[in-house]
Each structure stands twice: as structure tokens, then as C-alpha cells.
C-alpha positions, 0 to 999 in steps of 0.5 A, a space after each residue: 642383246 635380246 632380238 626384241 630391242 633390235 629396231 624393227 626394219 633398221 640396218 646398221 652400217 658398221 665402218 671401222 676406221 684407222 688414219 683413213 681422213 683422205 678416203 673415209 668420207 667417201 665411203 659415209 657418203 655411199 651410206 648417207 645417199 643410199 635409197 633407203 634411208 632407215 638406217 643407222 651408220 656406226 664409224 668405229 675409230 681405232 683411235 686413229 691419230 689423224 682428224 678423223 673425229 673432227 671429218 666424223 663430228 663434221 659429218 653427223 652436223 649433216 646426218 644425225 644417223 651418223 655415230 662416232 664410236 671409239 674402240 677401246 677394246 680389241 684393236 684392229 678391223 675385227 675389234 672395230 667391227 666387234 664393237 660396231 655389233 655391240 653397239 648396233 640396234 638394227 634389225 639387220 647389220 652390214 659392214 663397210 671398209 673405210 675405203 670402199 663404197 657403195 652403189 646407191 641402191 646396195 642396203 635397198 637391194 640386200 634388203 629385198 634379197 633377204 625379205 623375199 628369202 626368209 631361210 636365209 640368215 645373210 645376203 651377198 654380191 658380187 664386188 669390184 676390187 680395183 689394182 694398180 693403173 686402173 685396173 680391177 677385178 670382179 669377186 667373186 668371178 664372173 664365171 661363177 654362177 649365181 645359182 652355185 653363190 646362192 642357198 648352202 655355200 659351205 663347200 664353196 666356202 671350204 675352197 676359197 672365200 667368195 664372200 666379201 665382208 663389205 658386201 654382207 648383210 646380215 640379220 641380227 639375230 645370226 650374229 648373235 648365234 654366230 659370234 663376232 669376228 675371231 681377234 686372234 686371226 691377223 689376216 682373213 678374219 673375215 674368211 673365217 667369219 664368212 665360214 661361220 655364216 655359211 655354217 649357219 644358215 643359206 645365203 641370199 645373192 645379188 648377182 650386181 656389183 654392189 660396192 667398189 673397193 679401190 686400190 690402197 695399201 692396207 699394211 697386214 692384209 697384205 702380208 703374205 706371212 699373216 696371210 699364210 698364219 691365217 690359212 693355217 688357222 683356218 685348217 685347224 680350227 675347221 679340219 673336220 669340215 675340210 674332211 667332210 667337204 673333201 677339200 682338206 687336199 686342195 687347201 693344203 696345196 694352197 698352203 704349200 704353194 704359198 709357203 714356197 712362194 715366200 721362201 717359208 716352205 721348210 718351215 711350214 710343212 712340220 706345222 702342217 703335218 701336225 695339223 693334218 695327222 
């Protein structure tokens, strides 16, 4: 899509859904009641089997921002996503699961993150992912420092994720040079994608808990064998850049450890040879 038909000063919200009525709602709700209202907010069904087009149908009587989309391409949260970008005509593109939510001023704060640092393609915070019994945890760590989570973040990239996609915000016009989430990856596709944007372009950071991912079950992002494939993925597709950053070693530990973990260990160290020879 050509910049020029993008809506000056809009923000498309991108929420890709499967079977997710019980918790869906709250999640548009963070993005209807958001301080800034000049949006547009895409829910992309992965045709789901429960009522979730009658909640979204429901829901866009009260917000006519809203728009139900069906995927009928790639399945899956990055083919959802995928067809969200399509679809969007805002300026910017952000991106929220349906299960987490935001804090009220989260787009509101993005955006002047982004507008008072125009060499930045994306903006980023920090988020709260929540566990078992109440619990959570703050991504990325609360001893990492804004500055080092700020501006050129590849090397911190090549260590470990530290960009929650629910959290991004992005300028349209990076998608575009950048692509869409990669469908072959089952698990941490939006690691890679995360990769691509630090590639690209500096990151803008708020140092603020801008959105809140409660605990659920969310079947093959928490599979540890998916989760391995992924990191394997990742070595190949950016082994010069993991040579080039020097954290080519580090990732291979983390691979290896993982596979002992799992029981995999005699099965992955030949792959990884041929990755790394």
C-alpha cells in the first residue's frame, strides 16, 4: 500500500482472536476508553467457533472504530496479524492480544514518544505478564535501564527478546519495508519480527507498564518443542548477525540447555552443528 493512502494522525489497532469470548471484550474495551480517540480498531477472527462475531457485532453497535475481519489466509496469530496490516489504513499500526489490555493513555503516550523522536520507525514499553496465583513479572526487567532499551537495540535483540509485541507501536510506512510476521515460525514469530524492526530502524521506549497480559493457556506458545524449533529458526535465518553482535555463543547455550531440559539434547546438537558450521 502506498504511504500517501494511509490516514494522517490515525493508529490502527490490530487484535487477532481465536475462541477467546470470555476475555476478548476486555481487551477492546482497553482500546475503545484509550485517551486518544483517533483510531481504528481491527479484531481478526481466525474463524473462531464460539460467538465471538456476534461479542465483535455487539460491540461495533457501540464503537463504529471497530471492524470484524475474518482470516482466510494463513491461520494462526501471525496470519491474523498479517491480514490486520492489510487491511489498516492508519498512519501508525499497533497490535494487541486478545487477552491483554491497556492502560488508558498507552497509544496516547506511544504516540508522543514517536512524534517528539522522528529516527525512530517503533516505540515500546515495558509490560506486566502475570502467572499462577496472582503473580507477575515486568518485561523487559526492571534492571534493565531505559537508556540501554532505547535508540540502536539490535545487540540487545540478538541476546533475548525484550520487545513485547502488545506493546509495539509502529509507523506504517516501516511495515511496509519490513514485511509482516514470518507464517513459518510456530512459536516466537513475534521475536523474529521484533529482529526485523531493530534491524531497521531505533527504538523509542516508555519507560511505563503499558499494558497488562494476564495468565492463560495459550496452547503452542507454550510449547517447549515449538519454542526450541523457533530459536533454531532464528540462528539460521540471522547467523551473520549473531556472529556480528558476538552473541552467536550465548544463543547456542540457550538452545542446548533448553533441549537437555526437555529430554531433546541428542537429537539437536547435529542440527546445531549444521547450523553453525
Amino acid at each position: 500500500m502506498n504511504t500517501n493512502t494511509y490516514t494522517e494522525g490515525l493508529v490502527s489497532v490490530i487484535i487477532p482472536t481465536y475462541n477467546r469470548i470470555k476475555v476478548l471484550e476486555k481487551s477492546v474495551r482497553s482500546v475503545m476508553e484509550q485517551s486518544y480517540d483517533n483510531l481504528e480498531i481491527l479484531i481478526v477472527d481466525d474463524r473462531s467457533t464460539d460467538n465471538t462475531r456476534i461479542l465483535v457485532d455487539e460491540l461495533s453497535k457501540e464503537d463504529r472504530r471497530i471492524r470484524y475481519i475474518l482470516n482466510d489466509g494463513d491461520k494462526g496469530a501471525s496470519g491474523a496479524r498479517n491480514k490486520g496490516i492489510f487491511k489498516a489504513v492508519g498512519e501508525y499500526i499497533a497490535f494487541e492480544d486478545s487477552d491483554d489490555y491497556y492502560v488508558p493513555d498507552k497509544i496516547e503516550q506511544q504516540l508522543e514518544l514517536l512524534k517528539s523522536n522522528k529516527n525512530c520507525g517503533f516505540c515500546y514499553s515495558r509490560f506486566r505478564k502475570y502467572i499462577e496465583d496472582g503473580r507477575y513479572y515486568i518485561v523487559p526487567g526492571i534492571g534493565m535501564t531505559a537508556e540501554s532499551l532505547a535508540g540502536n537495540i539490535i545487540h540487545q535483540m540478538m541476546v533475548d527478546n525484550v520487545v513485547g509485541c502488545p506493546t509495539l507501536m509502529v509507523r506504517h510506512n516501516i511495515m511496509d519495508e519490513i514485511g509482516g510476521f514470518d507464517t513459518h515460525f510456530r512459536a516466537l514469530e513475534d521475536y523474529d519480527f521484533a529482529i526485523r524492526l531493530a534491524k531497521r530502524s531505533d527504538a523509542a521506549f516508555s519507560d511505563r507498564e503499558l499494558v497488562y497480559s494476564p495468565y492463560t493457556c495459550k496452547g503452542v506458545s507454550t510449547n517447549p518443542m515449538n519454542d526450541l524449533s523457533a530459536r533454531l529458526m532464528l540462528m539460521l535465518k540471522y547467523k551473520r548477525l549473531y556472529i556480528e553482535t558476538g552473541t552467536l555463543n550465548h544463543s547456542m547455550e540457550r538452545v542446548l540447555t533448553d533441549a537437555q531440559d526437555i529430554g531433546v539434547l541428542d537429537q539437536i546438537v547435529p542440527i546445531l552443528e549444521k547450523i553453525i558450521s
